[in-house]
C-alpha positions in Angstrom: -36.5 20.8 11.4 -35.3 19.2 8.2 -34.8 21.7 5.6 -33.7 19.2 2.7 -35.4 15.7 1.7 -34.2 12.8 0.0 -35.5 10.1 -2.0 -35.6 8.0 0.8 -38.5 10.1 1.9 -40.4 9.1 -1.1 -41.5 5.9 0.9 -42.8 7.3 3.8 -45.6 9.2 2.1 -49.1 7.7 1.9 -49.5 7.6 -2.3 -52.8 6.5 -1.6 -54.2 9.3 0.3 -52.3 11.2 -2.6 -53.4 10.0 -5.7 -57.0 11.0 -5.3 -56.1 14.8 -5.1 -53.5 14.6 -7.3 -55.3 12.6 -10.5 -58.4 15.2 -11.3 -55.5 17.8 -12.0 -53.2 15.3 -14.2 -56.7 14.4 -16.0 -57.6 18.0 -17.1 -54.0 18.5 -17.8 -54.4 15.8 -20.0 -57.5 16.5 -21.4 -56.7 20.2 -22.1 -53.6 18.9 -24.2 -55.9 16.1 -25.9 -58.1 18.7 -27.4 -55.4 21.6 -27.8 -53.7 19.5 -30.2 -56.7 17.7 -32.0 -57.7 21.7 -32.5 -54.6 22.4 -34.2 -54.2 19.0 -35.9 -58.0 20.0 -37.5 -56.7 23.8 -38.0 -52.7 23.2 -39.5 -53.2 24.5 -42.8 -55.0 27.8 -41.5 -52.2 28.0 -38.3 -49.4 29.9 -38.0 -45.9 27.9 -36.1 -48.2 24.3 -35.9 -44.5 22.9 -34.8 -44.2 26.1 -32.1 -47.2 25.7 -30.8 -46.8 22.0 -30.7 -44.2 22.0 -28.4 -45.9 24.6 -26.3 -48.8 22.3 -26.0 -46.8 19.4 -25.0 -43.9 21.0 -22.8 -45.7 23.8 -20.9 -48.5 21.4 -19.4 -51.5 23.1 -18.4 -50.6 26.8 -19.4 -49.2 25.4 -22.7 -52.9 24.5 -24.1 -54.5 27.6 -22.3 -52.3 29.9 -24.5 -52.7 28.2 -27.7 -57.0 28.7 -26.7 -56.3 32.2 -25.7 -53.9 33.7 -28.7 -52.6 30.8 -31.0 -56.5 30.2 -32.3 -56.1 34.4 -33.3 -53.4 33.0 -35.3 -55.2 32.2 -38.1 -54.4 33.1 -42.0 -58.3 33.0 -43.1 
């Protein structure tokens, strides 16, 4: 049993039996951070930390844009 893999074993996986499980994640991913910051793009001057939730947007992937839905839209001046 091989307990550690290199990147020589990169080559020996099928990427095309992959890619079709693998892309309808990275495309909600995507889209999640698409509208997450077009939200706070359209919301910056009633937003609290744009630039923090920016980054958590960008850098946290799919739980980034989930947060900023769930508590950074509460974080509104108005």
């Amino acid at each position: 049993m091989q307990l550690h893999y290199s990147l020589e074993d990169l080559k020996d996986i099928d990427w095309m039996g992959v890619l079709p499980i693998i892309l309808p994640f990275m495309a909600v991913g995507f889209i999640l951070i698409l509208i997450a910051l077009l939200d706070l793009y359209r919301n910056r001057k009633t937003r609290e930390n744009v630039f923090i939730w920016t980054l958590v947007i960008l850098f946290c992937n799919t739980i980034g844009p989930i947060l900023y839905f769930v508590i950074g839209r509460k974080d509104s001046r108005a």
